[in-house]
N, C-alpha and C positions, 0 to 999 in steps of 0.2 A: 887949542884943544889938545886936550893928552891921553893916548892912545893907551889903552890896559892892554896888559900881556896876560889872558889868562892861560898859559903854560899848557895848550890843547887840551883841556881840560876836554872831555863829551859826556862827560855822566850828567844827563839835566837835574840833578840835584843839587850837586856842585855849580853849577853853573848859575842858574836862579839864586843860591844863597851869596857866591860872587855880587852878581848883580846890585842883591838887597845889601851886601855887606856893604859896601861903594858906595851909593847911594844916600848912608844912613853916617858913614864915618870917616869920608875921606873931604878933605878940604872943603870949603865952601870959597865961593869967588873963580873956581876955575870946571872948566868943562872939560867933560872927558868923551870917550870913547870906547868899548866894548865887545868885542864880535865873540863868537862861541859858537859850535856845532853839537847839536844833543846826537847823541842817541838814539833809534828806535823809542820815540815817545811821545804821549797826548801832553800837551801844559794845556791847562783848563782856566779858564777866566777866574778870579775873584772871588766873583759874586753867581759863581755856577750851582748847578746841584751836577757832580759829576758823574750820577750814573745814568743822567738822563742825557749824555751828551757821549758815550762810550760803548762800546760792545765787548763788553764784561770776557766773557767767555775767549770770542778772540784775540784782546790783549793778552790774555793768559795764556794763549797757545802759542803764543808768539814774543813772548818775553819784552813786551811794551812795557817800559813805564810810564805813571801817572802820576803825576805833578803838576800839585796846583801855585798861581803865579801871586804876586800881589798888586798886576795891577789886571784894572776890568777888561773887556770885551769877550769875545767868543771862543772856542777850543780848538786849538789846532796841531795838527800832526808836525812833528818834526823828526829828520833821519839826517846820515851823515851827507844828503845830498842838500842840506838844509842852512844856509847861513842866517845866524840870530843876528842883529846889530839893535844897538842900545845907547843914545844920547844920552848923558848925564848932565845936567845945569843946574844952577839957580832957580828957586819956585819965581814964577811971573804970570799974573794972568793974561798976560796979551801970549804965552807960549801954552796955555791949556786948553787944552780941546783943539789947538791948532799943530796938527798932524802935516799941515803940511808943508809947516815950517821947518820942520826936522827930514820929512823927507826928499826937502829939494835937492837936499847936495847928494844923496843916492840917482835919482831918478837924471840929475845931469849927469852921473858917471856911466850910468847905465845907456843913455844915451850917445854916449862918446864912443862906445860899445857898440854902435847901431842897435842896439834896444830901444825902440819905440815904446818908452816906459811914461805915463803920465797918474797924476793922483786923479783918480774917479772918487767918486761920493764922497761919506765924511776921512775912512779910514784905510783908505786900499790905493797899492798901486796897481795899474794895471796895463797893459798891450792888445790895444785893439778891448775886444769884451770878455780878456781873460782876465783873472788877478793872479799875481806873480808875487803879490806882498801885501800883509795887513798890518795893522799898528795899535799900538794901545797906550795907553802914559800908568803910573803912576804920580803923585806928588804929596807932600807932604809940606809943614807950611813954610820950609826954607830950602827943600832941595826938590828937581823929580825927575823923573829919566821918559822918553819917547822910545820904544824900541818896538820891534817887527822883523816878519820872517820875510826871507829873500829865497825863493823853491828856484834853486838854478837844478838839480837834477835830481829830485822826491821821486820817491817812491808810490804815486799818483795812486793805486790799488790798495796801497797799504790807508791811503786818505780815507775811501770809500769805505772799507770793513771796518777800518778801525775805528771812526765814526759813526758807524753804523748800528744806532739805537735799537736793541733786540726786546725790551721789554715793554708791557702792555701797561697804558694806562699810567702813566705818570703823571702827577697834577705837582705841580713843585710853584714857589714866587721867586725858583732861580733864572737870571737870564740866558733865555733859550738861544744857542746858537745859527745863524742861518747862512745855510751852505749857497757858497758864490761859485761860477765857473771858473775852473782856477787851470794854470799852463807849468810848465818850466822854464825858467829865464834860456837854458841849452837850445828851444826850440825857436831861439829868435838869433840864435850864435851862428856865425859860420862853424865855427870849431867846433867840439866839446872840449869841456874848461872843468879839471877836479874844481874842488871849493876850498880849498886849500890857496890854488893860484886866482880863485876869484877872489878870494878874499884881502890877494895881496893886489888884484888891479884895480880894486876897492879902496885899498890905502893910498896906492900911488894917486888914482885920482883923488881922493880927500886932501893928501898931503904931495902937493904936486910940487915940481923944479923948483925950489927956491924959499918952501915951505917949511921951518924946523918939524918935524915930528918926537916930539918927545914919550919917551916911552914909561910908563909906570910897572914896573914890578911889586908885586906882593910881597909884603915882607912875612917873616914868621909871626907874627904878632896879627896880620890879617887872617895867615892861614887859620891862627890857632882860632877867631873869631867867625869865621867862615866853614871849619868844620864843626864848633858846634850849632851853627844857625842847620847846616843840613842833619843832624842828628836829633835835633830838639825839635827842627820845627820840618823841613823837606824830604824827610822818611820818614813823617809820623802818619798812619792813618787817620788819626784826627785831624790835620792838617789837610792831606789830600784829597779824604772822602767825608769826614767828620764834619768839616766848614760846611758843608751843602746845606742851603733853605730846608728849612722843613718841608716832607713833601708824603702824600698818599700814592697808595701803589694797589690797583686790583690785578690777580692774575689768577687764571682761569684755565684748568686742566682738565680732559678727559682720561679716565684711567678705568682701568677694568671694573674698579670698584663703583663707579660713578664718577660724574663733574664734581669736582673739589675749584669752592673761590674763595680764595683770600684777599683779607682788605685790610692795609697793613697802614697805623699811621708811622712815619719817621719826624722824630724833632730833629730842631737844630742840635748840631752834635753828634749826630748820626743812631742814637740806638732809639729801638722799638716804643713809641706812644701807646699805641694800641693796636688791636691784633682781631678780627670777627670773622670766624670760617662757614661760608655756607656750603650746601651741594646735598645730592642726591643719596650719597653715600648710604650704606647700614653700618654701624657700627655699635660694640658692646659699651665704650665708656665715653665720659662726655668731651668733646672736644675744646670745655673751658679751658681743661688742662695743658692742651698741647697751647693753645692762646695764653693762659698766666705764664709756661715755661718760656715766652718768647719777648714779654713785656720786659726793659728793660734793658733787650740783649743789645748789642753792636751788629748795627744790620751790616754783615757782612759772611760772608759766605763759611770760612772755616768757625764763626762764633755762633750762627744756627743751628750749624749741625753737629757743635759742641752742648747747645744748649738741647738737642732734640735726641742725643745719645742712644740715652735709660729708658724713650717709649720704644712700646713695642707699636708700631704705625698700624700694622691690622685689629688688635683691637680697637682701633678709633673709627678705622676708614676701611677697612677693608682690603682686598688686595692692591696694593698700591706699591713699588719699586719705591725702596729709601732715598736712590738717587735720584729722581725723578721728580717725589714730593719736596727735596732740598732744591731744585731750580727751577719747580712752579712757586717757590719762596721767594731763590736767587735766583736768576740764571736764564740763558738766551728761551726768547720764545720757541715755542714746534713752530717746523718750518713746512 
């Protein structure tokens, strides 16, 4: 097994496109290895719809990013107290779906560690009836990697908000994420341990006394292949938020003018299907308008209220706040 040096890479853009870069063009016949700490960030499954798995508003107040991954399961938080690990192999079906083949040799170091770490269900490690690590694969039909998060000392509060689904009424055929009781590896340590030296008691046990570990460095010729994968594909909103299932959104405000409900569809792709406003409201012109001006748009928050500019909101609805109409569109539910 040959251990990748990603050069402390934490930006989870950089680091995902590493991943996929490896995976996709580095030798076949030999297995590697990959560890990475993100940054302040949600990586969102696959096959997500990610605003149904996100709390929009708070990631923005908090300078989260989101980045989505390419292989399946559920959304989960990562911070610098966060270690990623990533087996890369040969495709084999006797290693797909089999999670817990890859995570043995963690869960015996963890162990060695006095970690009372074992695999529960299909994809989790866990201590007792916490989880401490989940797992997901990729594959393709000659290479795929196993990789999973290790929470030696997260940000647990930041788990809960930032997960923390604020919008009404989302009907999506993305798979929904569901929240496990989750711990920090620190709280099974005698000591506290940065992630930095976890990472390195992590290699000592993988590559123990007697063990060659060899090391893989990126050449320039990855790098240059590696920055454009996060350019083209892991900072594009189409990518991120654009890949989501098509999905229906009702949201429902009282405002001085009246109840205003919107019933908005999104396709795959991310912009506006269709658009139907009902509510009590009075208004002088017909509310087709502000609905045609929305069809089409990229449901996303700065492209709404680019595309909502030019109305004047009171003649439609009534007294109604521009801010306010923009995040019964987008934006966290009233609390």
């Amino acid at each position: 097994m040959i251990y990748i040096d990603n050069e402390g890479v934490t930006d989870p853009h950089v680091n995902l496109a590493i991943e996929e870069h490896c995976i996709r063009h580095l030798p076949e016949g030999e297995d590697y290895l990959l560890f990475y700490i993100n940054a302040p960030s949600i990586i969102i499954g696959r096959n997500q719809n990610t605003l149904e798995e996100i709390h929009q508003a708070y990631i923005d107040a908090q300078g989260i990013h989101v980045v989505r991954r390419i292989s399946g399961g559920g959304a989960v938080y990562h911070d610098h107290g966060n270690l990623n690990f990533s087996f890369m192999t040969d495709f084999s079906k006797n290693k797909l779906n089999n999670f817990k083949e890859f995570a043995t040799p963690i869960i015996e170091v963890l162990n060695g560690m006095g970690v009372a770490a074992e695999m529960k269900g299909r994809n989790d490690i866990v201590v007792g009836d916490k989880k401490i690590s989940g797992n997901a694969q990729f594959s393709s039909t000659k290479r795929m990697f196993n990789h999973g998060t290790l929470l030696l000392d997260c940000d647990l509060s930041q788990v809960s908000q930032a997960l923390d689904v604020k919008m009404t009424k989302i009907q999506s055929k993305g798979h929904k994420s569901s929240r496990a009781r989750v711990a920090n590896i620190v709280e099974f340590l005698d000591a506290p341990l940065s992630t930095e030296a976890f990472k390195e008691k992590l290699l000592a046990g993988l590559f123990p006394a007697g063990v060659e570990r060899q090391t893989y460095r990126l050449t320039a010729e990855d790098w240059a292949s590696i920055n454009a994968l996060v350019e083209e594909k892991y900072r594009r909103w189409d990518w991120n938020y654009g890949r989501s299932p098509a999905f229906d959104i009702q949201r429902t405000r009282h405002f001085a003018a009246g109840i205003i409900d919107f019933r908005l569809k999104v396709k795959r792709g991310g912009t506006v299907e269709n658009v139907k406003i009902y509510g009590d409201f009075f208004g002088q012109r017909p509310v087709s308008d502000i609905e045609n001006a929305l069809i089409g748009v990229r449901y996303d928050k700065d492209e709404i209220e680019a595309a909502l500019k030019g109305f004047d909101l009171y003649a439609y609805f009534g007294d109604v706040d521009r801010g306010e109409f923009i995040d019964l569109i987008y934006g966290p539910d009233e609390v």
